[in-house]
C-alpha positions in Angstrom: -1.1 -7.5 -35.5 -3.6 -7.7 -32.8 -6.6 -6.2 -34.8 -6.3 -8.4 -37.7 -6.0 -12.0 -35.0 -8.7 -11.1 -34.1 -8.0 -10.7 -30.6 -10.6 -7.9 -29.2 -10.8 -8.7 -25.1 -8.3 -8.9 -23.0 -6.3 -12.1 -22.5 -6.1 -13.7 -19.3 -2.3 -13.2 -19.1 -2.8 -9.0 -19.3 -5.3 -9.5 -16.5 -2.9 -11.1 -14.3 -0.5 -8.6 -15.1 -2.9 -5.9 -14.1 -3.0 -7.8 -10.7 0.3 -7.0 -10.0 -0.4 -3.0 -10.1 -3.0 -3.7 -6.9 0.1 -4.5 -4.8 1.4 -1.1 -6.2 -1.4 1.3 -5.8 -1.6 -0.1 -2.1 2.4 0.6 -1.7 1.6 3.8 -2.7 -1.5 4.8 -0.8 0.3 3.7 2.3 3.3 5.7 1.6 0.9 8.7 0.5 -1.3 8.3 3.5 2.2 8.4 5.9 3.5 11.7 4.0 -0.2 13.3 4.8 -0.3 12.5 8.7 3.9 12.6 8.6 3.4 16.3 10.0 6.5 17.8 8.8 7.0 20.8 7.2 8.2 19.5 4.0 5.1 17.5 3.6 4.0 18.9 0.3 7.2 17.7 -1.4 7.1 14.2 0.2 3.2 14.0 -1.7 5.3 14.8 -5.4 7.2 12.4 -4.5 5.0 9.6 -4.5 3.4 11.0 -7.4 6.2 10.8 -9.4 6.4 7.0 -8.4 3.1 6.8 -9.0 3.3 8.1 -12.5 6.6 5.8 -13.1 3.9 2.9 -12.8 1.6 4.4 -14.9 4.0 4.5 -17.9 5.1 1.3 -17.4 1.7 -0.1 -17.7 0.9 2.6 -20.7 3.5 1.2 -22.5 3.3 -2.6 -22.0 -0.6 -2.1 -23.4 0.1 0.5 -26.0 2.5 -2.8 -27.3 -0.2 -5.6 -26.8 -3.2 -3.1 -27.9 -0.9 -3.8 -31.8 0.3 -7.3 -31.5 -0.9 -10.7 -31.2 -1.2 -11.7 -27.3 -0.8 -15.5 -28.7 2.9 -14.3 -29.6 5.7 -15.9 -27.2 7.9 -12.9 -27.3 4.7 -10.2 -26.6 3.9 -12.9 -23.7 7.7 -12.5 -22.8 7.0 -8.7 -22.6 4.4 -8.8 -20.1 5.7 -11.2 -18.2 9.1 -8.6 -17.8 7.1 -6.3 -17.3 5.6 -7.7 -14.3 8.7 -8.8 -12.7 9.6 -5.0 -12.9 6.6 -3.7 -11.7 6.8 -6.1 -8.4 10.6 -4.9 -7.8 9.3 -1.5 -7.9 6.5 -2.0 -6.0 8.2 -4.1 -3.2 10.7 -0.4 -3.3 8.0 2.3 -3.4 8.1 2.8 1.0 12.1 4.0 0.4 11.6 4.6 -3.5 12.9 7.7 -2.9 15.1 7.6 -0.2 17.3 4.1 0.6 15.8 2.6 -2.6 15.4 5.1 -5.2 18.5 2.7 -6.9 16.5 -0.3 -6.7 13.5 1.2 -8.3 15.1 3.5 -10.6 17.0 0.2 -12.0 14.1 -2.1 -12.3 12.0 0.3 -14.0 14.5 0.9 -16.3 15.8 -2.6 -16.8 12.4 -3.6 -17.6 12.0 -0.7 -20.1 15.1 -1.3 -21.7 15.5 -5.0 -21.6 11.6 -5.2 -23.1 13.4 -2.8 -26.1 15.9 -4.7 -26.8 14.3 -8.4 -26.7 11.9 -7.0 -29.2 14.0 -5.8 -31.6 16.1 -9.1 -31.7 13.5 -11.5 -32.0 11.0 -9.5 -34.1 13.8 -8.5 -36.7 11.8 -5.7 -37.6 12.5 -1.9 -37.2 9.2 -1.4 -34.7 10.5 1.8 -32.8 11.0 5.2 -34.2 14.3 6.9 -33.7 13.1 9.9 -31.7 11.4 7.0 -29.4 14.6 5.5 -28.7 16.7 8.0 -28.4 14.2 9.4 -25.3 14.1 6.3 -23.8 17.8 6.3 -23.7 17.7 9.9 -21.8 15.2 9.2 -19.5 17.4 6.0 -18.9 20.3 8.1 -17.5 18.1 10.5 -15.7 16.8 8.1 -13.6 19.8 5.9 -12.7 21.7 9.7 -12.4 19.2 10.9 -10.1 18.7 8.0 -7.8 22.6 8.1 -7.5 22.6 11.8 -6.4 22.5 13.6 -2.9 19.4 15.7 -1.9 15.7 14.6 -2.7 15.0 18.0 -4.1 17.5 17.3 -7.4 16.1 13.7 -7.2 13.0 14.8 -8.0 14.1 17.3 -10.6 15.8 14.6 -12.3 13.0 12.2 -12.3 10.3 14.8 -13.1 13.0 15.5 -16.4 13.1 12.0 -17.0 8.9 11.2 -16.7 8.3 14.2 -19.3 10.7 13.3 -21.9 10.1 9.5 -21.6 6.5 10.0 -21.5 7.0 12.6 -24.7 9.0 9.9 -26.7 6.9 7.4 -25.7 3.3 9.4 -26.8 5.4 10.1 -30.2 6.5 7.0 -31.2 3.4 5.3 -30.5 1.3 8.1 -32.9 4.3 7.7 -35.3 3.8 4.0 -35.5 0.6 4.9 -37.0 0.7 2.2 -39.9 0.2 -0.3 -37.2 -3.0 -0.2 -36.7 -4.6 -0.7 -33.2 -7.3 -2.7 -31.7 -9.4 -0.2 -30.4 -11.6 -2.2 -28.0 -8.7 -3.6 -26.3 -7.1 -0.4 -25.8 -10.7 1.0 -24.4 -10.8 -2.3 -22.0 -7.8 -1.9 -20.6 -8.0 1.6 -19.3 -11.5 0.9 -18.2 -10.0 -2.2 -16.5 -7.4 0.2 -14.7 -10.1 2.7 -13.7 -11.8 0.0 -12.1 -8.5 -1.6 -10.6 -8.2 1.7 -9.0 -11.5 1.8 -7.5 -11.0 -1.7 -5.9 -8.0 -0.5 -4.3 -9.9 2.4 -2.8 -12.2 0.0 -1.6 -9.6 -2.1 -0.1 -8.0 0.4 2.0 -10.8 1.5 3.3 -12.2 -1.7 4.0 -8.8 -2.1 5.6 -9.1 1.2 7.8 -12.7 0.4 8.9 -11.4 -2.9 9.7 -8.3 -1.7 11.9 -10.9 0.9 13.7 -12.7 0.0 17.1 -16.0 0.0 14.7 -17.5 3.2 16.6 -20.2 5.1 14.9 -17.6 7.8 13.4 -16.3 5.1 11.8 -18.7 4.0 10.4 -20.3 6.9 8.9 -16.7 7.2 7.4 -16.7 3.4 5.6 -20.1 4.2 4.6 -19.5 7.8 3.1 -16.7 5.9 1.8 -18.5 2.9 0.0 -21.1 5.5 -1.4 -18.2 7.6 -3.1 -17.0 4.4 -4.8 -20.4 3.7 -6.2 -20.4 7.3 -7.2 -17.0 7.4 -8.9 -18.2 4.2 -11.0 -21.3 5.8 -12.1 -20.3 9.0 -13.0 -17.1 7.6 -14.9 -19.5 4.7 -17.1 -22.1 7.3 -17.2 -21.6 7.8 -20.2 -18.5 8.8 -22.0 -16.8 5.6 -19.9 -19.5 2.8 -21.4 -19.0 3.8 -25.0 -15.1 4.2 -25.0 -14.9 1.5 -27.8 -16.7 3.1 -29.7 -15.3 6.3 -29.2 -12.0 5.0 -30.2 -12.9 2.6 -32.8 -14.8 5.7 -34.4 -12.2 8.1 -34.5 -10.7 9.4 -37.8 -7.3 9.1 -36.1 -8.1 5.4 -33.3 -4.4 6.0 -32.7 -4.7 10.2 -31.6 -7.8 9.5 -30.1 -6.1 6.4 -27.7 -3.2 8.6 -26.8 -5.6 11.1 -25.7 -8.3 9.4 -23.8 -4.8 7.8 -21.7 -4.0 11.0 -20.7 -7.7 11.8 -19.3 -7.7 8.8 -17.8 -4.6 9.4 -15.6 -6.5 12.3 -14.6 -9.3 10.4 -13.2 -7.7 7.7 -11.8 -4.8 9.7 -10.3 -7.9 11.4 -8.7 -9.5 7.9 -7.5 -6.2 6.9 -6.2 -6.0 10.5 -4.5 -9.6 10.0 -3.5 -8.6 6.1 -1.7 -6.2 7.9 0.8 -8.9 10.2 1.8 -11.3 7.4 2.6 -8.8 5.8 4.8 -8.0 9.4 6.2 -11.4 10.1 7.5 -12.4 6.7 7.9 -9.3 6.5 11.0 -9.2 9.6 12.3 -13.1 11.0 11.5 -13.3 13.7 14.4 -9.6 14.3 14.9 -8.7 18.5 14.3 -8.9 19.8 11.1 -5.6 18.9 9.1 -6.0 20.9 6.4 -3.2 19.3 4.0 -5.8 16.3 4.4 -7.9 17.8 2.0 -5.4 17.4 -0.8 -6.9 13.7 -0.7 -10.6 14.4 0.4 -11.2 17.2 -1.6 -8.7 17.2 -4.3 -9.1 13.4 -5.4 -12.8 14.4 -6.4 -11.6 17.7 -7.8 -9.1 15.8 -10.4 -11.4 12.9 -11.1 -13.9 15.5 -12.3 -11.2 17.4 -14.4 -10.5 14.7 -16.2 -13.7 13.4 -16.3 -14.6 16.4 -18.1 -11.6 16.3 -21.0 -12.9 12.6 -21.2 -16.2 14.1 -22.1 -15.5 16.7 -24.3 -12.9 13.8 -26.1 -15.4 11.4 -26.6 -19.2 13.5 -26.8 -17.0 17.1 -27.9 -18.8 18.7 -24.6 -18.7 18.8 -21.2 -22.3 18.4 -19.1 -22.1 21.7 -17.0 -22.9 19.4 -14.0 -19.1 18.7 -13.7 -17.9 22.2 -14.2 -20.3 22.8 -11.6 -19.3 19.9 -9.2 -15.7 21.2 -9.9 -16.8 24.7 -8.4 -18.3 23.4 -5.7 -15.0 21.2 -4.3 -13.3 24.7 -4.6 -15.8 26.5 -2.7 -15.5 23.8 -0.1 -11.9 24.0 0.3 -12.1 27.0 2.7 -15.7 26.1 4.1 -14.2 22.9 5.5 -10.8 24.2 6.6 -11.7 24.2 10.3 -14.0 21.1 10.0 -13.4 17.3 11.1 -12.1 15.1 8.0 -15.6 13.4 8.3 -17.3 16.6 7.3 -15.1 17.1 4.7 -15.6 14.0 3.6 -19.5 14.1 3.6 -19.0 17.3 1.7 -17.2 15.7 -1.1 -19.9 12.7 -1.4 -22.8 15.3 -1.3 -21.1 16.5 -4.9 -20.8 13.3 -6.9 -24.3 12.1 -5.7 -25.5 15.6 -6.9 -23.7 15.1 -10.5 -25.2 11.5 -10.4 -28.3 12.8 -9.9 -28.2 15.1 -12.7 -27.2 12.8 -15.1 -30.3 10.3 -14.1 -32.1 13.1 -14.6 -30.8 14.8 -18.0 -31.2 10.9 -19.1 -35.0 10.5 -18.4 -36.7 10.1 -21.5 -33.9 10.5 -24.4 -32.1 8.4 -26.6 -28.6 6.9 -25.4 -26.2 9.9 -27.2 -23.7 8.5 -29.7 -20.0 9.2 -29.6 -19.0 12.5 -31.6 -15.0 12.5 -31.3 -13.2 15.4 -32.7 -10.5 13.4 -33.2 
């Protein structure tokens, strides 16, 4: 077991496999970014869709740390699974422009090769019983429902399929993994690891809009927009460590139930950086076009990345300090109230609008922090 080799950081093998999952989040902010200026009517289902590949990479990922957050990372068959693992995640990536259209076969069949063929190695060379039943037996129906629905005609039962197929895999997956619970888990390597993803996120937001900025004739629009942009990043990395994100070890370590307590911070923490990723197409948005005519679908990714990042922001609060700072219900209100005030504005506008509420719930928390001692983790969990 990982905990008892005493291996609490991250080996330089996991962070090489988190390198991989750059080149995805940029395949699927470009594809995102093309669906929001695509124009066509069925725009809104062409943004599910590369959420559901989006979430596809974030189980993959889940579940290769879930396994190394348990065993040893100096194990050849645990280094085997990561390795797999990134072989699958690059085939996916390399199909996530057509994922769901000419090469919803060639990503359906890696991600499930790699799930599958990860599975099985383990259970040969480990000859030990590490999966539950119910665990398997999900894995072998999401299996079917993706190779089934990248086979059929029609996007529309695609992505009924697939959605069927993320739920129960995802379900079985979160089971198993609490059911395994006389394994115990290193808690500081689980905590690293999402924090290293959150952050992976945030470089990737950075480098498409670095990117866009780059591609732009450097006008003054412009570079308000990289500006605006670079200031949200620095705000999305202070409000996320400040403080529920710096103490995460802790707040898992602490736990009555470490295992409980990991599934649920993962599932806040897709929250917030599904809302960074979101957030990274809106930079690049508003960063290109920063006075073109209101596009109001834009906001989805201006608007709405913030909005999610500060939802789960705020279950990652109340799972880690059992509150929530009324600044973020606050900032939440305010994104909705800007929805309609910014309807008929320029992206830029929009954009400065977003900013102007995480420096406001930065501010607050420099301010609530003057003069009191650091608060310690209080899980419920």
């Amino acid at each position: 077991m990982r905990e008892k080799a005493g291996w609490r950081r991250a080996t330089f093998l996991e962070l090489l496999f988190d390198l991989v999952f750059v080149f995805a989040l940029n395949q699927l902010s470009l594809r995102l970014i093309h669906d929001l200026r695509a124009g066509s009517q069925q725009w809104f289902g062409e943004v599910v869709e590369t959420f559901l590949l989006f979430l596809a990479f974030w189980v993959l990922w889940l579940s290769t740390v879930a396994l190394t957050s348990r065993r040893s990372p100096e194990s050849l068959v645990i280094q085997t699974v990561v390795f797999m693992s990134m072989s699958g995640a690059v085939v996916m990536s390399v199909a996530v422009p057509q994922g769901f259209e000419q090469r919803a076969l060639l990503f359906a069949g890696a991600y499930v090769a790699t799930r599958i063929s990860r599975v099985l190695l383990l259970l040969v060379f480990r000859r030990q019983w590490i999966f539950s039943v119910p665990a398997l037996l999900s894995l072998a129906v999401s299996a079917v429902l993706w190779i089934v629905g990248a086979l059929v005609h029609g996007e529309g039962l695609r992505a009924v399929l697939w959605t069927l197929a993320l739920v129960i895999g995802y379900i079985g997956f979160t089971a198993g993994f609490k059911r395994s619970a006389e394994v115990s888990i290193a808690g500081e390597h689980m905590a690293e690891r999402l924090q290293q993803f959150y952050l992976i996120t945030l470089g990737e937001a950075g480098f498409v809009s670095g990117k866009a900025f780059s591609g732009s004739n450097l006008g003054t629009p412009h570079a308000v927009g990289f500006g605006l942009a670079f200031v949200a990043i620095v705000l999305l990395w202070r409000v996320y460590f400040y403080r529920a994100g710096a103490v995460l070890p802790v707040a898992i370590t602490g736990a009555r139930n470490p295992v409980r307590q990991s599934v649920a911070v993962a599932g806040t923490h897709l929250l917030m950086i599904a809302g960074v990723f979101l957030a990274g197409v809106g930079f690049e948005l508003y960063i290109t076009e920063p006075l073109a005519r209101p596009e109001p679908n834009w906001l989805i990714a201006i608007l709405g990345g913030p909005a999610l990042f500060l939802a789960g922001r705020s279950l990652f609060e109340l799972q880690v300090f059992s509150r929530i700072s009324r600044s973020r219900l606050a900032g939440l209100l305010a994104l909705g109230l800007l929805i309609p005030a910014t309807w008929y504005l320029p992206p830029l506008a929009a954009g400065g609008a977003a900013v102007t509420v995480l420096a406001g719930i930065a501010g607050s928390d420099v301010w609530r922090a003057r003069g009191r001692a650091l608060e310690a983790p209080t899980p419920r969990i």
